[in-house]
Steps between C-alpha positions, in 0.01 A plus 500: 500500500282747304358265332394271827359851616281524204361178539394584841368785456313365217390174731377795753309671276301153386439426853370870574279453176348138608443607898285791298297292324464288806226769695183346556217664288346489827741726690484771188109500576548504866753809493202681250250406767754679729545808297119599413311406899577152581366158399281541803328766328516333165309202647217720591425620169130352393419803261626793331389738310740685235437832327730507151512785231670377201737661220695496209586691185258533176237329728187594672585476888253318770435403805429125675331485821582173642330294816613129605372290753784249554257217725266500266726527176299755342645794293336802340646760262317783347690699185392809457617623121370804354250525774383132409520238718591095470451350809663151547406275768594164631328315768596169592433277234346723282604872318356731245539808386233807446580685172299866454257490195299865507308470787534160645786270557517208335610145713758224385687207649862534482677221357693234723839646375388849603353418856853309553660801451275730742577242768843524466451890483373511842826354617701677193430864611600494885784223503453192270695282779245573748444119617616397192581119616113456560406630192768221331779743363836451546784746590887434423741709534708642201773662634642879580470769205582844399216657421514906384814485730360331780520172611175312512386169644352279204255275531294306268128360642318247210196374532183419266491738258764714600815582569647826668862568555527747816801744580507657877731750551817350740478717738180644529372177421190664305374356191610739212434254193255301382486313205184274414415247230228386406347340196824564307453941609786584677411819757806674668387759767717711693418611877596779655401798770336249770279677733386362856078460512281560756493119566872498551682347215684684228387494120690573206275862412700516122521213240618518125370216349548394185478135277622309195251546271345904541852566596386815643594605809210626768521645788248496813462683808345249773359557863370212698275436758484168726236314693252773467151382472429258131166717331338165444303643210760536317534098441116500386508390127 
């Protein structure tokens, strides 16, 4: 008899594991779209603008202004170290980057590998499965975690050139992990102390960020701004 008990509750157990793994990636996104505005909101995004100060120990800190225009895939990042600034920029088919030299700034095309990366960055830094089907990734769904004594949703979305495995909190449904790799780097960044904008949706304000080769971790402060009005000179090369 015990033993016949054992067996069930080990056959319940294996069925409570496999109905876990059985939640649609799509459902985990849809309850995150829930918990930070809405999808409806979501949808309406066509540019942000992001505001990031970034830190870490024996390391000069600095900040990243960041604009994206989402319709016309177009990204532009400006690091400011030491009071110098590198400003990145991606326009449709084309990106460079302006590097200070005394008094003037001195142009150069970014390589293919590099603009790749920018154009997943516009994606990366708000939600990297915002319409990811159109943009060919994938999303399966791993299964139910503990993660720092939580349980998380994990899901893994693969495409091109990258792969990121995602964990949302189960009952907030907020993403709280991200890990992303790319060109053999692995980057693991924890979210944390989401704050509502002005546009409506909620934004992960604290990251820790850190990857497999400085091994350092960083943190940054962000604040975000959405569909306010694209400077169009900053996309001038």
């Amino acid at each position: 008899m015990k033993n016949t008990l054992r067996i069930l509750a080990a056959l319940l157990l294996i069925n409570t594991a496999s109905f876990a793994q059985k939640i649609p990636a799509d459902s985990v996104f849809a309850n995150f779209y829930k918990a930070t505005g809405g999808k409806a909101l979501w949808d309406g995004v066509k540019s942000y603008s992001l505001k990031r100060s970034y830190s870490a120990a024996a390391a000069a800190p600095y900040d990243a202004n960041i604009t994206v225009s989402l319709p016309d895939q177009s990204i532009h990042k400006s690091k400011t170290i030491m009071k110098r600034s590198f400003v990145y920029t991606v326009k449709g088919n084309e990106g460079w980057i302006k590097v200070p030299i005394g008094q003037r700034m001195d142009v150069k095309d970014l390589s293919q590998a590099e603009q790749q990366n920018m154009r997943l960055e516009m994606y990366d830094i708000l939600a990297p499965f915002i319409n990811y089907k159109n943009r060919g990734l994938i999303a399966t769904t791993v299964g139910t975690e503990t993660l720092n004594g939580v349980q998380v949703n994990h899901v893994e979305l693969q495409g091109k050139g990258a792969k990121y495995n995602l964990y949302f909190d189960a009952k907030s449904g907020l993403l709280v992990r991200q890990r992303e790799t790319q060109a053999g780097v692995e980057t693991t960044t924890d979210m944390s102390d989401y704050v509502k904008s002005a546009y409506g949706i909620s934004f992960p304000s604290k990251l820790v960020e850190i990857n497999s080769v400085d091994k350092k971790p960083v943190t940054i402060k962000s604040a975000v701004t959405v569909n306010a009005p694209v400077n169009v000179e900053l996309f001038k090369r």
